[in-house]
C-alpha positions as CSV (number, residue, x, y, z in Angstrom):
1,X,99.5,93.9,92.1
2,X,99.8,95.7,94.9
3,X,102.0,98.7,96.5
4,X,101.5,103.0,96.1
5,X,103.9,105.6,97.5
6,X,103.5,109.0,96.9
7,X,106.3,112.2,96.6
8,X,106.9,115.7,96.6
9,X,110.3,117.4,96.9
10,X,113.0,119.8,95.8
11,X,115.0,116.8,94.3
12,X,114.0,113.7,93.1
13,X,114.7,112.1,96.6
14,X,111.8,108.9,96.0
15,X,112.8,107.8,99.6
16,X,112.0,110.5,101.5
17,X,109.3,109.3,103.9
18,X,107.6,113.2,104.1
19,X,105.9,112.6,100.7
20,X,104.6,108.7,100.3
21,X,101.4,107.2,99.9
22,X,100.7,103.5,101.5
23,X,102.2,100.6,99.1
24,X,100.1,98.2,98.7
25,X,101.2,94.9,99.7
26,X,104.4,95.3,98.8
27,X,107.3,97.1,97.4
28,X,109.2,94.4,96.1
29,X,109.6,90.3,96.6
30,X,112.4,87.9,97.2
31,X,113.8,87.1,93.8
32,X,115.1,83.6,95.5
33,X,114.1,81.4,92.6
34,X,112.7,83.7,90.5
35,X,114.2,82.9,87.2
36,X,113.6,79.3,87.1
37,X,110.0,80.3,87.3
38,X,109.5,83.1,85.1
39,X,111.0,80.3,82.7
40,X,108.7,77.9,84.0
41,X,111.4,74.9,84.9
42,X,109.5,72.2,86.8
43,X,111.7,70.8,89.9
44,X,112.8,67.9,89.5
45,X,114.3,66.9,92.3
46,X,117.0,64.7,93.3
47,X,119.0,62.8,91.0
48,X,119.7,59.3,92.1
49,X,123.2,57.6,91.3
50,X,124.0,54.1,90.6
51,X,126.7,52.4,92.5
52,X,128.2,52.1,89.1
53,X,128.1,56.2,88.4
54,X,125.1,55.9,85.8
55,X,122.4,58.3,85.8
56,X,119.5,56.4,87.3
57,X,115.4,57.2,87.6
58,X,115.2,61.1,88.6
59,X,113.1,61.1,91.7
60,X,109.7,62.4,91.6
61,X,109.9,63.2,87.9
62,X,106.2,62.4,87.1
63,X,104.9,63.9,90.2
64,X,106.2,67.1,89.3
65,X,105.3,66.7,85.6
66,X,101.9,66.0,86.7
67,X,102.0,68.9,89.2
68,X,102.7,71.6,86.5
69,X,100.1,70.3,84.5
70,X,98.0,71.0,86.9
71,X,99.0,74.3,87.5
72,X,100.8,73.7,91.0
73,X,104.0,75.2,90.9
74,X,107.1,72.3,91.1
75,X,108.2,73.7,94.3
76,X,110.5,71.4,96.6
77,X,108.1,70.6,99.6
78,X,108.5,73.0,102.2
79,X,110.1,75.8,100.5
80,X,108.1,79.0,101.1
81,X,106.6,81.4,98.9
82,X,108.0,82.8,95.4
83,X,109.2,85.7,93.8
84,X,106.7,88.0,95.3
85,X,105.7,86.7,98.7
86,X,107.0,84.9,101.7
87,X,104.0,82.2,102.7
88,X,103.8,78.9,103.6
89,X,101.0,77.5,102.0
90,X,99.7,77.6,97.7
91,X,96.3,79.4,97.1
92,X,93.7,77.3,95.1
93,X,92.2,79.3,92.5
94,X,88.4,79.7,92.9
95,X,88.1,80.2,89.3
96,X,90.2,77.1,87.9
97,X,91.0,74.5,91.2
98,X,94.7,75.3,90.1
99,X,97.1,75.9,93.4
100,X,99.4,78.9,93.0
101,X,101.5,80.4,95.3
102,X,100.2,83.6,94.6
103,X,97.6,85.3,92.4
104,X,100.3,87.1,90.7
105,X,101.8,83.8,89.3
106,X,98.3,82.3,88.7
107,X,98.0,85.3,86.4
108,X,101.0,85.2,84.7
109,X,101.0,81.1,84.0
110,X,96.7,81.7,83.0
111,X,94.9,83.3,81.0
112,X,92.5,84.9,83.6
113,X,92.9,86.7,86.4
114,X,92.6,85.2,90.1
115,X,90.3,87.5,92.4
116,X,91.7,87.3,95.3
117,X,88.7,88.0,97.2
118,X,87.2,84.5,96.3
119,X,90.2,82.4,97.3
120,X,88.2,80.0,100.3
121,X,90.9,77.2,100.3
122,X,94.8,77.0,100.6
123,X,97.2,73.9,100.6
124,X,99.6,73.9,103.3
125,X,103.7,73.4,101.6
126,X,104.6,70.7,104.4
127,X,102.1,68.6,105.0
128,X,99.8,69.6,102.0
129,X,96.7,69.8,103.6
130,X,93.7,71.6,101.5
131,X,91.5,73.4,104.1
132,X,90.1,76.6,104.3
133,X,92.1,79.9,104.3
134,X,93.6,81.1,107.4
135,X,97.0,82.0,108.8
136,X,98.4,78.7,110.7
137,X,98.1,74.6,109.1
138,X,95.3,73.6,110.8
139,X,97.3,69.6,111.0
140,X,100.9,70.9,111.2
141,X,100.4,74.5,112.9
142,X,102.7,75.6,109.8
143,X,103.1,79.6,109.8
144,X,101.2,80.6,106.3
145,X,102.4,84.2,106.7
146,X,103.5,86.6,109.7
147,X,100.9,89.1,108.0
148,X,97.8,87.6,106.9
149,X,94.5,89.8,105.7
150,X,90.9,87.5,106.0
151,X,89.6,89.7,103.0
152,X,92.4,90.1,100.9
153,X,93.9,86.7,101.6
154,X,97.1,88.2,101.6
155,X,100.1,85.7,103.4
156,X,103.8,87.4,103.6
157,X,106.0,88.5,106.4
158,X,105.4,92.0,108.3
159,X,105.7,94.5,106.8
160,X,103.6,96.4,109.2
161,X,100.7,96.1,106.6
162,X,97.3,97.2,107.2
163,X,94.0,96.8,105.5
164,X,92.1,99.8,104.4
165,X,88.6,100.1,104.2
166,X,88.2,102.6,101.7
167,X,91.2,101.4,99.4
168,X,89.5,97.8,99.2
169,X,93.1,96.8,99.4
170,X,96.1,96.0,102.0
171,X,98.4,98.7,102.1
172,X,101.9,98.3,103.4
173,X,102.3,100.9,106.8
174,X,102.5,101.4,109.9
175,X,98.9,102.5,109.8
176,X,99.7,105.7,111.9
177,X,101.8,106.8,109.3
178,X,99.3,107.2,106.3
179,X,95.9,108.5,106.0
180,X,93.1,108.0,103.5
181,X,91.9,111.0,101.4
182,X,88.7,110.8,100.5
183,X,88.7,113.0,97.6
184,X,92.0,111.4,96.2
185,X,90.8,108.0,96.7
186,X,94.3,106.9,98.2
187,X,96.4,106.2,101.4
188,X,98.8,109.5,101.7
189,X,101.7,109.9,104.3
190,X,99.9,112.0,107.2
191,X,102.1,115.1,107.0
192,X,100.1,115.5,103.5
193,X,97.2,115.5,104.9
194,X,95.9,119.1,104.0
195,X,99.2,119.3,102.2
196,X,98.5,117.7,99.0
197,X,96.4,119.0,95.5
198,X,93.4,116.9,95.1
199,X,92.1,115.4,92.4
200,X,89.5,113.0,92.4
201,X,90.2,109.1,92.3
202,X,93.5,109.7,90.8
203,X,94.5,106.9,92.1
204,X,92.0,105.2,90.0
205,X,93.5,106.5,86.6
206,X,96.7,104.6,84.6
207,X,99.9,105.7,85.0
208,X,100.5,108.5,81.8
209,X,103.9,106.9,80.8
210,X,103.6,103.0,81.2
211,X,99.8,103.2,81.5
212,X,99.9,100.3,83.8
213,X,97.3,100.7,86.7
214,X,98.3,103.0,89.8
215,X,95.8,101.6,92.3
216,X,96.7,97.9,92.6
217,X,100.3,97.9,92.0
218,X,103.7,96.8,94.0
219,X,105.8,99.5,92.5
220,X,105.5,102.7,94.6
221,X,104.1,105.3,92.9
222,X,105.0,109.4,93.2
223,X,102.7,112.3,93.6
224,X,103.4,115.5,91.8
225,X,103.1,118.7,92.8
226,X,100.2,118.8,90.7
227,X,98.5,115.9,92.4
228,X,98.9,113.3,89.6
229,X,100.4,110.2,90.1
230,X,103.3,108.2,88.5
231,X,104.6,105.0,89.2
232,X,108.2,105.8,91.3
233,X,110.4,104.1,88.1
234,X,108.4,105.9,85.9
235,X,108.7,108.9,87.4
236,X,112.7,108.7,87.6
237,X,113.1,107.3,84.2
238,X,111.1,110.8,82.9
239,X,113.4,113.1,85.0
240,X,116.5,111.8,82.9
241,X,114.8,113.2,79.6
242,X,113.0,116.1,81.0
243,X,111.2,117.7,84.4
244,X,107.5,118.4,83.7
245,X,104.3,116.3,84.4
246,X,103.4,114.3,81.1
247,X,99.1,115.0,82.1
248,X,99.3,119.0,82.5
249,X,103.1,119.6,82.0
250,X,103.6,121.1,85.5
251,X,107.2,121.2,86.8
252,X,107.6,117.8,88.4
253,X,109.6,118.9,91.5
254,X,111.0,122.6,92.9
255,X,113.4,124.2,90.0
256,X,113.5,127.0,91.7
257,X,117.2,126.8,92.6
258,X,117.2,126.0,88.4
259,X,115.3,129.2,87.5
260,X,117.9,131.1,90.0
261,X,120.7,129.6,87.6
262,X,119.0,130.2,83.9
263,X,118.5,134.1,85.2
264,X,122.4,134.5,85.2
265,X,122.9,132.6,82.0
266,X,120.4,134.9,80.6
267,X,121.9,138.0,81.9
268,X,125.1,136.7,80.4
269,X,123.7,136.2,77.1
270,X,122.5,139.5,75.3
271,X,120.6,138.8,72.1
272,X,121.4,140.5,69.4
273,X,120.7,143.7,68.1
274,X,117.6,143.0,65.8
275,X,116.5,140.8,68.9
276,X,116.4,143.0,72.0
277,X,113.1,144.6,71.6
278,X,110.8,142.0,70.6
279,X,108.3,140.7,72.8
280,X,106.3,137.7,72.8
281,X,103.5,136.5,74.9
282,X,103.5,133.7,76.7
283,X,101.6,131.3,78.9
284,X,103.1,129.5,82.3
285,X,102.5,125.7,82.7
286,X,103.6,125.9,86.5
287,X,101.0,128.9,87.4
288,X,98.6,129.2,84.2
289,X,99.2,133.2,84.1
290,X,99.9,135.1,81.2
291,X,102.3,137.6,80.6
292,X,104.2,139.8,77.7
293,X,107.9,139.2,78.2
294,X,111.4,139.9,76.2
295,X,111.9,137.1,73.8
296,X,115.2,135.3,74.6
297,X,116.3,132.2,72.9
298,X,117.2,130.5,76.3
299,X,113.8,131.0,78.2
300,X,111.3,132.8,79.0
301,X,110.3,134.2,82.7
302,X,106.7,134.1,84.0
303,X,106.2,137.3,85.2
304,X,103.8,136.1,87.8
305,X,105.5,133.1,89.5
306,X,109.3,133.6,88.3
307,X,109.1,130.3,86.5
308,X,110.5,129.5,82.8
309,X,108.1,126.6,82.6
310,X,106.6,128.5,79.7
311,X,105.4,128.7,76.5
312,X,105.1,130.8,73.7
313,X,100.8,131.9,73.1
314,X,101.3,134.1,70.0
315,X,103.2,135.8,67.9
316,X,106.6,138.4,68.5
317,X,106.1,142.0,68.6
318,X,108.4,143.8,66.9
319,X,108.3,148.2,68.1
320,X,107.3,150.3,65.1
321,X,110.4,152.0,64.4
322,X,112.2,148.6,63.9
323,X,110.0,147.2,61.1
């Protein structure tokens, strides 16, 4: 998998370009065709008729029942790519001789994983040449892929992809947009750079709420103003139920325009009687100070950063002469 964008703002704005990490490989594929191979249909091909209107012999029926046994996807010859990429040519698996369009379907139809760092051979989708991995057909100067990476073997259209060093891994640019922290482990937009909370190899860890991996994947992923990381439809499916990191429970994005609005509902709602003098202490999730405030039942304020990210840390206090 392959794709990680990265986000910080006042809104949960995931497109803003200020606050993204390189994707790798990509966002998201063509869906042409995608159905019939999730359900694994083989192609069949033409249908021949009889002069008489009878269904007669269903051309290259065996062929195509032999190629998904194989593991060969039952592609029409010369149609390009699959759900995930745009190429022009199948990728024979180094560890089972199968030909896949991509490693993503090898994985999903096996029951290993294809490294794509192996793959030596590809078969061209016209003239079905097997020779050794490179960008054009080496017999019918077919176009594998407008982008094409000689480590990761990665064929697709441009998408102003680069490959970077120190993420292993081909990241989807333009390469003067993103830089590599070397702390975080991970391609970053360049205005972060010095920007950003690090936290070592965070790229490295699960995502907290799918705990699918981070690193490798084609969904964009979001950074916090904590520094950790969520996949970007993990991260807006969690601000419909609530607002806080799920590692450290951070505010996810600025409430301060939020905090603004709880003050006046506060200052419109008076507790009552037995209720206005007790105290509580409390600890803030956003800057990790403590603080003795006025308990009220619709928040309470960190006295240090203004924030009603908090919690309670002990007990009420009730004064003496109301015991």
């Amino acid at each position: 998998m392959t794709d990680s964008a990265i986000h910080f703002t006042s809104a949960p704005s995931t497109r803003n370009r200020k606050s993204v990490a390189a994707c790798s490989e990509e966002e998201a594929g063509s869906q042409t065709g995608a159905a019939a191979l999730r359900r694994g249909f083989p192609s069949w091909g033409k249908v021949l008729w009889t002069a008489k209107g009878e269904v007669g012999e269903v051309e290259e029926m065996a062929a195509a029942a032999e190629a998904q046994e194989n593991g060969v996807p039952s592609l029409e010859r010369g149609r390009r790519g699959c759900e995930h990429y745009d190429r022009g040519c199948l990728l024979k698996a180094p560890c089972c001789d199968k030909l896949y369009t991509c490693r993503l379907c090898h994985d999903n139809s096996e029951d290993h994983q294809l490294d794509r760092f192996k793959v030596k051979e590809v078969q061209c989708i016209n003239c079905e040449k097997i020779q050794h991995s490179q960008q054009t057909c080496e017999d019918c100067s077919t176009v594998f892929g407008e982008y094409y990476c000689s480590i990761c073997h990665l064929f697709d259209k441009d998408k102003k992809q680069y490959h970077c060093e120190n993420c292993g891994i081909c990241r989807i640019g333009p390469k003067e947009d993103f830089f590599h922290c070397l702390k975080c482990n991970l391609c970053l937009a360049t205005n972060l750079q010095g920007k950003h909370k690090c936290i070592e190899n965070v790229s490295r860890q699960n995502c907290p709420i799918c705990l699918e991996d981070i690193h490798t994947s084609r969904v964009v992923a979001h950074v916090l103003p904590c520094g950790h990381l969520l996949h970007r439809t993990c991260y807006e499916e969690m601000l419909k139920e609530g607002y806080r990191c799920p590692l450290c429970m951070h505010s996810a994005l600025d409430m301060t325009r939020y905090w603004r609005q709880l003050d006046n509902e506060v200052a419109q709602t008076p507790m009552p009687s037995e209720y206005q003098n007790v105290t509580v202490d409390i600890l803030c999730n956003d800057c990790n100070g403590r603080s003795t405030v006025q308990f009220h039942i619709l928040g309470m304020k960190c006295k240090i950063c203004d924030s009603y990210n908090t919690s309670q840390a002990g007990g009420h206090r009730v004064p003496v002469d109301q015991e």
